[in-house]
N, C-alpha and C positions, 0 to 999 in steps of 0.2 A: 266037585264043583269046579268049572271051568271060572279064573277070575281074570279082570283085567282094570288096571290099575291107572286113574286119571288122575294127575295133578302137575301141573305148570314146575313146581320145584321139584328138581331130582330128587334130593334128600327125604322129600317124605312121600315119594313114591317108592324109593329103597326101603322106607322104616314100614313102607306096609307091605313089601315085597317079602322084607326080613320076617319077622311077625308072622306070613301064612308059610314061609318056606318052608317047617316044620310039620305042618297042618299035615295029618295024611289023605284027610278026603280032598284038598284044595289044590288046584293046579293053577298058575298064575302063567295066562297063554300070551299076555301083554301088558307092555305099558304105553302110555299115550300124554305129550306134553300138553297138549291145547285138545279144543274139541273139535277142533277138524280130523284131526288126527284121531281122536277117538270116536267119530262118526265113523271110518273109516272101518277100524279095527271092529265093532261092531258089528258090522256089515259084511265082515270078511269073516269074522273068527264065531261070532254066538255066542258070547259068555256066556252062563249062568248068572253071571254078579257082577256089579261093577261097581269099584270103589270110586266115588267119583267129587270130587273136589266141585267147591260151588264157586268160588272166587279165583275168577281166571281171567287171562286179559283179554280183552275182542270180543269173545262167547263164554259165556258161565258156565256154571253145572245146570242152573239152573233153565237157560234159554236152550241149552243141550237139549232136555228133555223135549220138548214141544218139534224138536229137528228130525224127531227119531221115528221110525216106522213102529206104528204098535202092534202088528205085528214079529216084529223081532227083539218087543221090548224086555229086557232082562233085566233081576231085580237091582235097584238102586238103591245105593248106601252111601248118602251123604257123606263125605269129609271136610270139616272144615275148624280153623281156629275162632269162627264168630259164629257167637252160641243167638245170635238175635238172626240169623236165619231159620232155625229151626222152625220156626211156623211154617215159613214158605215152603220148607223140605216138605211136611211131612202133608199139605195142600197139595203138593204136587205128587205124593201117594207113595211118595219116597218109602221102601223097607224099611227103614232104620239109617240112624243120625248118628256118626262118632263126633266129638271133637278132640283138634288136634290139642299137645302130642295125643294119640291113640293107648290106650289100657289096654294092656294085655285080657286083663279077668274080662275087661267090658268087651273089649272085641270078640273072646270066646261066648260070652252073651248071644253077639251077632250071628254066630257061626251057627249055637245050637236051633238057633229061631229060622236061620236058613234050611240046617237038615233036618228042620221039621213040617217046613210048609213045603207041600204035596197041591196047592192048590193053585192055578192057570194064575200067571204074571196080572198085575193091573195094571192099568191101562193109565200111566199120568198124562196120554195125550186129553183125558177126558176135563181134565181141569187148568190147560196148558195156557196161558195166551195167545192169541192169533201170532205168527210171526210176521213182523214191520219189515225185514230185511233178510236176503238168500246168504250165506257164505258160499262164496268159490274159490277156491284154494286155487293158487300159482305159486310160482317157483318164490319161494319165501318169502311168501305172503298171504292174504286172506283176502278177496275183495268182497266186501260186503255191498251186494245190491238191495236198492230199496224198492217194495213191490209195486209203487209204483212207477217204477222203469221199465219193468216188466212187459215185453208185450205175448209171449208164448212160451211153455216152454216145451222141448219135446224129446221122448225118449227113443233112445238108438241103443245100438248094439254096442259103443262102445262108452255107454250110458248118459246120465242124464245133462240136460243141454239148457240154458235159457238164453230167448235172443230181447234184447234189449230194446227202447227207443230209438237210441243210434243206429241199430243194425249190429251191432255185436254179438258173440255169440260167449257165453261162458258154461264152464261146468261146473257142475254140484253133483255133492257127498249125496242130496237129499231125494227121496223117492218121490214119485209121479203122487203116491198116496198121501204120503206127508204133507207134499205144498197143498192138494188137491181140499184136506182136510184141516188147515191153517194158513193156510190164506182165500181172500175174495176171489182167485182163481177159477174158474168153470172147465170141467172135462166135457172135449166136444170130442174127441177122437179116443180110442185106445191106448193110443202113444202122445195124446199133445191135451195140452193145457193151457187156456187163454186167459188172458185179465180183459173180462169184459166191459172196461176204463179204455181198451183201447182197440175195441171193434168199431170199424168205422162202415162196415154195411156186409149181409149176407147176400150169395150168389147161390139160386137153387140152381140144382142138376137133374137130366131126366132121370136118372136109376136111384131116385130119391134122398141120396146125399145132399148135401151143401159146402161151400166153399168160404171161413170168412174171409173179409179184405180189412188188414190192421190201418191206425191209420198210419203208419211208415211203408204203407202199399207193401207188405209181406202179403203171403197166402198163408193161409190157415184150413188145413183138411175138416170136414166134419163128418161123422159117419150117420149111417141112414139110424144105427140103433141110438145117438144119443143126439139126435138134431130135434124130434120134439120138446123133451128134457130143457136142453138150448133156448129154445123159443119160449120156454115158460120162464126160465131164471131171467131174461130179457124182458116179459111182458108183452109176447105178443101168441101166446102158443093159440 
């Protein structure tokens, strides 16, 4: 089992580091101080398992989950020293719940319940909260955008993009699928995603596309396969 280790204090990311070092089926491919950082690591590496701490600064364990693609969702295993989360862990479909310090006997619990389930990840996007606000991580920092600043966002090659009210443009850890499926957002293109809060009129095309116009006069691509789609989420199909 590939693991990787989230939690804001070093020290008890070390004691869960220590703890599986021993493990022989367990490979620990990361650790990750915040959950930018382990949005990231996620995304790059594929756990298996992720130990993952609920009480963190900016973004939780728990606001973590709803950020995550489900399809790349790996199993989660709360850590944390507040045992009155435990509801909310295990609503959000959480594997299994340690609290801190961590047991040895009860972590090997964990362990054998992991190499016994053979059965497809669930899904905590299904029980997650909408998300209210984007992280996009800068040079030591997180800027959290709220959706409604939002007016597009769009994926490129050198990933994902959102362009703001202002005209700004930021980037995020989070995938087209993610925001597409927690937030008020609408996919009108392959690559872009709009908040339909801030279309201010569609332009049809003859080769059956369309064009929106935001209201910060951006363009918005629409493609010919999801422009009826469009017209229905809008009320006019």
């Amino acid at each position: 089992m590939n693991v990787l280790i989230v939690d804001d204090e070093t020290p008890a990311r070390e004691e869960i580091a220590r703890l599986l070092a021993n493990v022989a089926d367990v490979s620990v491919v990361g650790q990750s101080a915040n959950a930018i950082e382990a949005l990231s690591a996620i995304n790059r590496l594929h756990p298996d398992v992720v130990f993952l701490d609920i009480s963190m600064p900016q973004i939780s364990g728990l606001e973590l989950l709803s950020m995550l693609d489900p399809e790349e969702m790996p199993r989660i295993v709360f850590v944390t020293a507040y045992n009155e989360f435990a509801l909310q862990a295990f609503e959000q479909d959480a594997f299994d719940y340690l609290l801190k310090p961590i047991d040895a006997a009860r972590l090997e619990v964990t362990l054998q319940r992991l190499r016994r389930d053979r059965l497809p990840a669930t899904d905590p996007l299904k029980m997650a909260a909408p998300l209210r606000q984007i992280p996009c991580p800068g040079h030591q920092r997180v800027q959290l955008v709220k959706i409604d600043q939002v007016e597009y966002v769009n994926s490129t090659g050198s990933g994902v993009f959102i362009v703001t009210t202002d005209g700004s443009e930021h980037f995020t850890e989070l995938t087209l699928r993610t925001l597409e499926e927690r937030t008020p957002m609408l996919r009108c293109h392959r690559q872009y995603l709009v908040n339909p809060d801030q279309i201010r009129e569609i332009t049809f095309q003859d080769m059956g596309g369309a064009e929106i116009i935001t209201h910060g006069d951006r363009r918005v691509p629409v493609s010919r396969r999801l422009l009826a789609e469009l017209k229905e989420h809008l009320g006019f199909a």
